[in-house]
C-alpha positions as a printed Julia matrix, in Angstrom:
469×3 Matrix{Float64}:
  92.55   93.83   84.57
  95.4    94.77   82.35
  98.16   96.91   83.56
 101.01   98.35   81.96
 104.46   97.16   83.23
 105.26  100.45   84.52
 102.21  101.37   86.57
 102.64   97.97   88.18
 106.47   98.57   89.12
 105.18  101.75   90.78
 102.31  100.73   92.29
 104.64   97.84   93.91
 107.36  100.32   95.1
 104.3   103.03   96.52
 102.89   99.82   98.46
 106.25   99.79   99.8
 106.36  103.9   101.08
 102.5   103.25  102.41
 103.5    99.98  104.09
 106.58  100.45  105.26
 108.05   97.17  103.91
 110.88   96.54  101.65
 110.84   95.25   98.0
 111.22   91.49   97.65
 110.55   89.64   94.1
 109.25   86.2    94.7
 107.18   84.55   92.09
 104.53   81.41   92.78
 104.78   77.52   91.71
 102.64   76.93   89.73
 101.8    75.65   86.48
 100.73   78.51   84.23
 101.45   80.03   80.62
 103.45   82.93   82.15
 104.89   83.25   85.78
 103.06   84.81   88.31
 103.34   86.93   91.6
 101.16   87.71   94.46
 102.84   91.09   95.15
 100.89   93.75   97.54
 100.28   97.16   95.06
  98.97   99.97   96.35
  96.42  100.96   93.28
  95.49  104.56   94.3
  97.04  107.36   96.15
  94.93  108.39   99.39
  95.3   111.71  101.27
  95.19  111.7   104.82
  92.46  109.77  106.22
  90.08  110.23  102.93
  88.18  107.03  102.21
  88.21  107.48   98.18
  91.14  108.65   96.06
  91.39  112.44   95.36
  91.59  113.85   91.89
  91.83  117.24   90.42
  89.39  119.64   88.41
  90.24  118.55   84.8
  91.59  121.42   82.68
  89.75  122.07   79.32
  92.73  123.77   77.62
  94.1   122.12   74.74
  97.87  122.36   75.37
 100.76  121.3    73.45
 101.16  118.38   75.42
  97.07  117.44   75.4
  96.75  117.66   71.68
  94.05  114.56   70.99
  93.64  114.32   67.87
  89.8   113.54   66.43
  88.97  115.25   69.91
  86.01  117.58   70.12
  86.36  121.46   70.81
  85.11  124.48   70.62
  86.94  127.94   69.95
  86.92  131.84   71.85
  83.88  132.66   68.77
  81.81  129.24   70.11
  82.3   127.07   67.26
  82.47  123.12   67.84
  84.24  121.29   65.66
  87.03  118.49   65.55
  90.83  118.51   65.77
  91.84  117.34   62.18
  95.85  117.94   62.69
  98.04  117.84   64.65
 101.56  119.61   64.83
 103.98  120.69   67.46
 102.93  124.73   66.59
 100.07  124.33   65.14
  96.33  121.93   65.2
  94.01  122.43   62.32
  89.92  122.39   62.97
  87.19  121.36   60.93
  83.75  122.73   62.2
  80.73  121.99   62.52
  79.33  124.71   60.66
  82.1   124.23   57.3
  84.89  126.27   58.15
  88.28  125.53   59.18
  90.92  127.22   60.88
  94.75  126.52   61.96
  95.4   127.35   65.18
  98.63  128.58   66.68
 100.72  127.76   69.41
 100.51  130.69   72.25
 102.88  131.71   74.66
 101.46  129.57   77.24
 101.71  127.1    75.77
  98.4   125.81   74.79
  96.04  126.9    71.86
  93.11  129.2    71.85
  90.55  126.02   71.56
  88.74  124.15   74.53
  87.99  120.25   75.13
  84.17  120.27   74.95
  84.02  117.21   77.27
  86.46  118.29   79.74
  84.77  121.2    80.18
  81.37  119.55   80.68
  82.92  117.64   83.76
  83.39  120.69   85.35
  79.89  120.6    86.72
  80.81  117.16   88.88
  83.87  118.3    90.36
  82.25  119.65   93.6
  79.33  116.91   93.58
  82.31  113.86   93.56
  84.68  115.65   96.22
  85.35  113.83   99.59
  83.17  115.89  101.78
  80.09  115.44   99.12
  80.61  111.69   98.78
  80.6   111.34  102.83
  77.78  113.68  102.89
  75.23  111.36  100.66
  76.66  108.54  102.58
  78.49  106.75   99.4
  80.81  104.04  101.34
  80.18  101.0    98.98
  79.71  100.08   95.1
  75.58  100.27   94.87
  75.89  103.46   96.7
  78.07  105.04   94.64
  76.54  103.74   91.25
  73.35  104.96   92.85
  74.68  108.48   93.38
  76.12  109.11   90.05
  72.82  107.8    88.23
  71.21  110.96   90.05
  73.84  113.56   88.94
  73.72  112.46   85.72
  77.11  110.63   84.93
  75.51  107.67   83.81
  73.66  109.97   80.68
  76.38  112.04   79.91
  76.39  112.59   76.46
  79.85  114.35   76.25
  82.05  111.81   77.9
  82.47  107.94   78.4
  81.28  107.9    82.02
  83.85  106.18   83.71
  86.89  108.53   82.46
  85.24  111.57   84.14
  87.42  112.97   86.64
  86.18  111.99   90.27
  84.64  108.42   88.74
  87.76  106.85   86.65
  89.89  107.38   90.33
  87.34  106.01   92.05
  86.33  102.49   89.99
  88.37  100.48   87.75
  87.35   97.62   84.95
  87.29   93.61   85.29
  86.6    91.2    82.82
  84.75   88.69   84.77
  86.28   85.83   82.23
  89.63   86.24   81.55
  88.68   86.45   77.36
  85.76   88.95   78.11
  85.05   91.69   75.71
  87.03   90.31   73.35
  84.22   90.43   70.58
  84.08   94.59   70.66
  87.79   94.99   70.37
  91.09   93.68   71.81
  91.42   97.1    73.46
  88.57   96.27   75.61
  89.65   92.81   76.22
  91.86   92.35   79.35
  93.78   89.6    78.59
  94.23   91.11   74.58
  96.26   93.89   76.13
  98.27   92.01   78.47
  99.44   89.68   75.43
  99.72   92.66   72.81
 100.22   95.46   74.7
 103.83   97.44   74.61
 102.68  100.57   76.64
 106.09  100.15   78.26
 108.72  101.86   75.64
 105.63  104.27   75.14
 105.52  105.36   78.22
 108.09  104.26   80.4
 109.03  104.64   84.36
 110.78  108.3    83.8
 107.58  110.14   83.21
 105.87  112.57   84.26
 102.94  110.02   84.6
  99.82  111.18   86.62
 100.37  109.15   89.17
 103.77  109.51   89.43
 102.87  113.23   90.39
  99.96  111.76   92.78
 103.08  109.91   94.52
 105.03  113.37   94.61
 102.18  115.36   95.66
 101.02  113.14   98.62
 104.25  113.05   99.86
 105.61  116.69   98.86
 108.8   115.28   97.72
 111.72  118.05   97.04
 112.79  119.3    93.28
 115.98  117.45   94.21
 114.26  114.0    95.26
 111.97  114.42   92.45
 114.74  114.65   89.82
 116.63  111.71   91.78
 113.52  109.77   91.53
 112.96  110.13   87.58
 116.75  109.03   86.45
 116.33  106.12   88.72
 112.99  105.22   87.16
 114.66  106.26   83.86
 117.53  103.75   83.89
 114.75  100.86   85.26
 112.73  101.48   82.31
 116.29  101.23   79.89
 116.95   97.5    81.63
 113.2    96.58   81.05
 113.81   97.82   77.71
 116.86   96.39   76.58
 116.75   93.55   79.03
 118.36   90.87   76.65
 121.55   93.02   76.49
 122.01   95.16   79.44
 125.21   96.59   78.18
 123.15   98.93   76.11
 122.14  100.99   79.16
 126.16  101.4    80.76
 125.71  105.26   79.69
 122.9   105.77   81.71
 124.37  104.27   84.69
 124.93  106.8    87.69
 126.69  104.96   91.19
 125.25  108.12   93.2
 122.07  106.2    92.49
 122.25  103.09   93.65
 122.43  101.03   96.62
 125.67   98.24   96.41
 122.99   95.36   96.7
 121.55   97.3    93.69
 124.94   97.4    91.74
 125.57   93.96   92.59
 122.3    92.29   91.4
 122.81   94.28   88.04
 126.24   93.12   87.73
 124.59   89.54   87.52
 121.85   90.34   85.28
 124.61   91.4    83.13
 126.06   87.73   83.07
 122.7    86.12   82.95
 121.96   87.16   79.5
 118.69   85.99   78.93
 117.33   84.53   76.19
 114.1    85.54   74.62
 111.44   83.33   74.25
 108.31   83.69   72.69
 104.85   83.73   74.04
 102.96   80.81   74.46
 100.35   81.11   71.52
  96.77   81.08   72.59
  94.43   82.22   70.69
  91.5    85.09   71.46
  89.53   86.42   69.32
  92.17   89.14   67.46
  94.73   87.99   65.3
  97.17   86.14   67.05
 101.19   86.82   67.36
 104.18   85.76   68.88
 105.54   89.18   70.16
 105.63   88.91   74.08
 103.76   92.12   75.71
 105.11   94.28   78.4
 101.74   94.71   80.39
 100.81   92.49   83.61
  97.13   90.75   83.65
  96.36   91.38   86.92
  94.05   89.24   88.76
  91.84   90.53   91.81
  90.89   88.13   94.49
  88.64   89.19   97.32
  86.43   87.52   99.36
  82.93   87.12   98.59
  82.13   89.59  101.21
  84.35   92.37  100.23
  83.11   91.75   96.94
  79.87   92.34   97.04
  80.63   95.43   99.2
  83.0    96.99   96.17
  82.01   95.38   93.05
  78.7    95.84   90.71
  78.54   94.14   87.6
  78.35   96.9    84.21
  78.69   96.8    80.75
  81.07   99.06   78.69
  81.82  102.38   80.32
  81.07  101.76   84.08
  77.06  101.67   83.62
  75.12   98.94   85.65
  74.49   96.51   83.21
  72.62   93.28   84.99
  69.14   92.93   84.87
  68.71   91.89   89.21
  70.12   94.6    90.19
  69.66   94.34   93.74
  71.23   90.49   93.8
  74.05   90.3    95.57
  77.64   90.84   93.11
  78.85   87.35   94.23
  75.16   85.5    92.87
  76.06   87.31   89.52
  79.43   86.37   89.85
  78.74   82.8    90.34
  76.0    82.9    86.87
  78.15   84.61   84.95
  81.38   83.49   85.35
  83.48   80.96   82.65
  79.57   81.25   80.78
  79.1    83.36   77.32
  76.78   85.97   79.45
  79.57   86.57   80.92
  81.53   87.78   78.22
  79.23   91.07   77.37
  79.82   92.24   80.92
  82.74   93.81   82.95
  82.68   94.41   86.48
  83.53   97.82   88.42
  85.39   98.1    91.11
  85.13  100.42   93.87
  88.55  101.7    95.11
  88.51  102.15   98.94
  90.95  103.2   100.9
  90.39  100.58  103.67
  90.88   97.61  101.18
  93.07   99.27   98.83
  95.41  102.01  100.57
  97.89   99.09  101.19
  96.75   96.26   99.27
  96.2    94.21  102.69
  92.43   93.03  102.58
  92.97   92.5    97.8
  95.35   90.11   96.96
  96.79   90.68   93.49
  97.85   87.93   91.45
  99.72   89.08   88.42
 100.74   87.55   84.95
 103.76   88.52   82.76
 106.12   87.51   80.35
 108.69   89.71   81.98
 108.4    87.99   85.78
 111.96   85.98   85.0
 113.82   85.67   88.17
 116.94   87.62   86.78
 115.35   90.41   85.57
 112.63   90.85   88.44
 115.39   90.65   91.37
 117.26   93.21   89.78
 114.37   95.3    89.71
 113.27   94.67   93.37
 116.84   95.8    94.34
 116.39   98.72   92.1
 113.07  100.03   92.94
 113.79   99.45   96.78
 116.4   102.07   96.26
 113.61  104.3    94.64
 111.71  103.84   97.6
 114.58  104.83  100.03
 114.87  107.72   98.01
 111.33  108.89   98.26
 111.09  108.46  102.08
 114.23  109.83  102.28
 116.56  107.02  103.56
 118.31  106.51  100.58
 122.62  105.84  101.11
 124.33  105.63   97.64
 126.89  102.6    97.47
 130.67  103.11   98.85
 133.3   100.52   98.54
 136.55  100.64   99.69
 138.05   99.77   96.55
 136.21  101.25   93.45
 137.9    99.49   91.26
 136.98   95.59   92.62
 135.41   93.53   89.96
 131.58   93.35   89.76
 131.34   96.88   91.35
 129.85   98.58   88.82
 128.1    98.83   85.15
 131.15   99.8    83.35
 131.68   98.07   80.21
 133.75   95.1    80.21
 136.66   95.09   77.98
 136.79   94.76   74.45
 138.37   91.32   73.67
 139.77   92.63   70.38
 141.67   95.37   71.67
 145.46   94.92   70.67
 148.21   94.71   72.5
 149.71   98.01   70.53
 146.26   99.74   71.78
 146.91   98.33   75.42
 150.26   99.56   75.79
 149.25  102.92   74.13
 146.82  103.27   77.17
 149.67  102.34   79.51
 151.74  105.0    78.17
 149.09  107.81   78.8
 148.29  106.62   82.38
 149.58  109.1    84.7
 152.32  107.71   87.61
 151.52  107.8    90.94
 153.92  108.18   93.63
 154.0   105.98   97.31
 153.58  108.51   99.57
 155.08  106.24  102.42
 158.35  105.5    99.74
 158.31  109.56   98.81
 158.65  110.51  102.52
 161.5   107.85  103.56
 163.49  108.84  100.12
 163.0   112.83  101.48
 164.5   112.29  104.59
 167.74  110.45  103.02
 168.18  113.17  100.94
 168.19  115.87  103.8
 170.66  113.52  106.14
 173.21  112.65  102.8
 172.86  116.95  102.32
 173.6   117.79  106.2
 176.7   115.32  106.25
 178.08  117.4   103.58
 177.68  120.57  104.97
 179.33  119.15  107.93
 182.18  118.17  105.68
 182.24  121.27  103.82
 182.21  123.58  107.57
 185.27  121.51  108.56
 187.54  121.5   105.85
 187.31  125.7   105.78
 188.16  125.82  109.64
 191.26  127.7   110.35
 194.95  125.86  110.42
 197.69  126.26  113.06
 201.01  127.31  110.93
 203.62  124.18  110.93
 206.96  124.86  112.58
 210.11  124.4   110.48
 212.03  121.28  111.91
């Protein structure tokens, strides 16, 4: 499974709120194209003692910010048609029966148009709810493939089944060989998008990402530690980013946000300077490049138990898609895997809460150009401070002496400044006065100044007239 860099980062630091444990970066030895990491992720946010992710009603509007274009809709007179254009005011139509129509922005900020599809999952928002799931007695992968065959997922003609609301929380795709799917499309092709993707600068850590708000939600965070949490996750996303020169993200750099350990350990990424390297070059079945991707391949490993429990083996979309359907997921497993049958099928995976609230019973090997030691320590410091923050623990760094080298981000200086320039800057410094040298000079003065009143009291006292001799 491919994951973008940023949902991995967070889905490391939530393990660490859920879990109770701090961040700490270690990768494994061993010999592979790109370093890896068995690092505990917590993939899904669970409320309370709920044994299945929750999710929300979708919301058919089209919105300024849900503008897909090539999207199906339908408008207030019941005409279906496509979304043609797209502007920040404005989304042309084309419909179905001929005509077309702009549509304008409204003052709530969507458009007078609905998402045919969206709306048509409407109908399986109370049928995939908690209580309904517990109530047909869904608790593992054949159960709950079962259960949407009868409410009709499986045949909905409207959406790709496994984005509906209530099933893309619940299950997520495998490739069962690590080049699978490759033939239909590298976006369907795990290992495709971990070498090609570059969701990261597209996304980044500082969004409003869904399950960024899951992770606010759950723990009903404040406005303030919200707004802490998104300019940390905004200046981790800038040193991903620019991570061969991490000068370029000084500016963003805020002490109130960060812990000393934090400060330090980016103090010495600084000095590192990494150099970039390209990716090794393997090719798959899309044209091949040398551009490193920012997304993690992501490796499941369960036992053979807990796999057949949560996994069922399906073809594109999340349908069941092998012909024994009652054989255990591990006998598939074992036909299909490293074999070309296996690379026309995917596998689902059912998310749990018991094996994947904390990532204890899944261990999660991942794969990424962007696991060097430098960069990755840095960022364990980093998002341990995020997770401070969001459980409240959080204690900004204070030094005795602000100015001690290596203390903080600011920019180092310039060697070509001239002496002219450096004396310039003298000149405009302000003074500061010894308070200890101020006080003893104060008291001088006063003594010197009541000596001389003395002085000046005794030479205007009055004078006994002298006798003549």
């Amino acid at each position: 499974h491919a994951l973008p860099f940023y949902l991995y980062i967070l889905m490391w630091i939530w393990n660490g709120v859920v879990d109770e444990k701090a961040l700490k970066w270690q990768t494994e030895d061993l010999k592979t194209p790109y370093p890896v990491a068995k690092s505990p992720l917590s993939m899904r946010v669970f409320e309370g003692k709920n044994r299945f992710p929750s999710f929300s009603a979708p919301d058919p509007r089209v919105c300024k910010d849900s503008v897909t274009g090539f999207a199906e809709v339908r408008d207030q007179r019941d005409r279906v048609g496509k979304i043609m254009s797209t502007g920040t005011t404005q989304v042309g139509v084309n419909f179905q029966n001929g005509e077309s129509e702009d549509f304008s922005l409204q003052p709530d900020g969507c458009f007078e148009l609905i998402y045919t599809g969206l709306e048509a999952q409407g109908k399986y928002v109370e049928a995939l709810s908690e209580a309904e799931l517990t109530k047909q007695h869904v608790d593992n992968s054949r159960s709950f493939s079962e259960y949407l065959e009868r409410i009709g997922v499986w045949n909905d003609t409207k959406n790709t089944p496994d984005h509906i609301a209530g099933v893309r929380q619940r299950i997520i795709s495998v490739n069962l060989n690590v080049f699978g799917y490759w033939r239909t499309g590298w976006t369907d092709s795990s290992w495709d998008i971990f070498r090609k993707g570059l969701t990261l600068h597209a996304f980044g850590l500082g969004g409003r990402v869904p399950f960024l708000e899951d992770i606010f939600s759950n723990l009903q965070a404040s406005t303030d530690t919200q707004k802490t949490v998104e300019k940390q996750l905004d200046f981790m996303t800038c040193i991903i980013g620019n991570r061969e020169s991490t000068a370029d993200c000084d500016s963003k750099f805020d002490e109130s946000l960060w812990s000393c350990e934090s400060e330090d350990q980016l103090v010495q990424l600084k000095k590192s300077s990494p150099k970039a390297e390209k990716c090794h070059k393997i090719i798959t079945g899309t044209s091949d490049n040398d551009q490193c991707g920012t997304d993690v391949l992501l490796q499941l490993i369960l036992s053979r138990d807990l796999a057949n429990e949560l996994v069922y083996v399906s073809v594109e979309g999340g349908k069941p898609g092998w012909e024994n359907a009652s054989e255990a997921f591990s006998e598939s497993y074992d036909k299909l895997k490293n074999h070309e049958a296996g690379d026309s099928k995917q596998g689902r995976v059912l998310l749990r809460s018991d094996a994947f609230h904390n990532g204890r019973l899944v261990t999660f090997a991942g794969h990424s150009s962007l696991f060097k030691d430098e960069l990755m320590t840095s960022l364990s410091s980093l998002g341990e401070d995020v997770r401070r923050t969001l459980l409240g623990r959080f204690e900004a760094c204070e030094r005795p002496d602000t100015t001690a080298p290596g203390t903080t981000m600011a920019p180092e200086k310039d060697p070509s400044t001239t002496a002219a320039e450096d004396e310039s800057k003298k000149k405009k410094t302000p003074v500061k006065f010894d308070v200890g040298v101020f006080r003893v000079v104060a008291i001088l003065l006063l003594a010197v100044g009541a000596i001389l009143f003395a002085y000046h009291r005794w030479q205007r006292r009055p004078r006994q007239p002298q006798e003549d001799r």
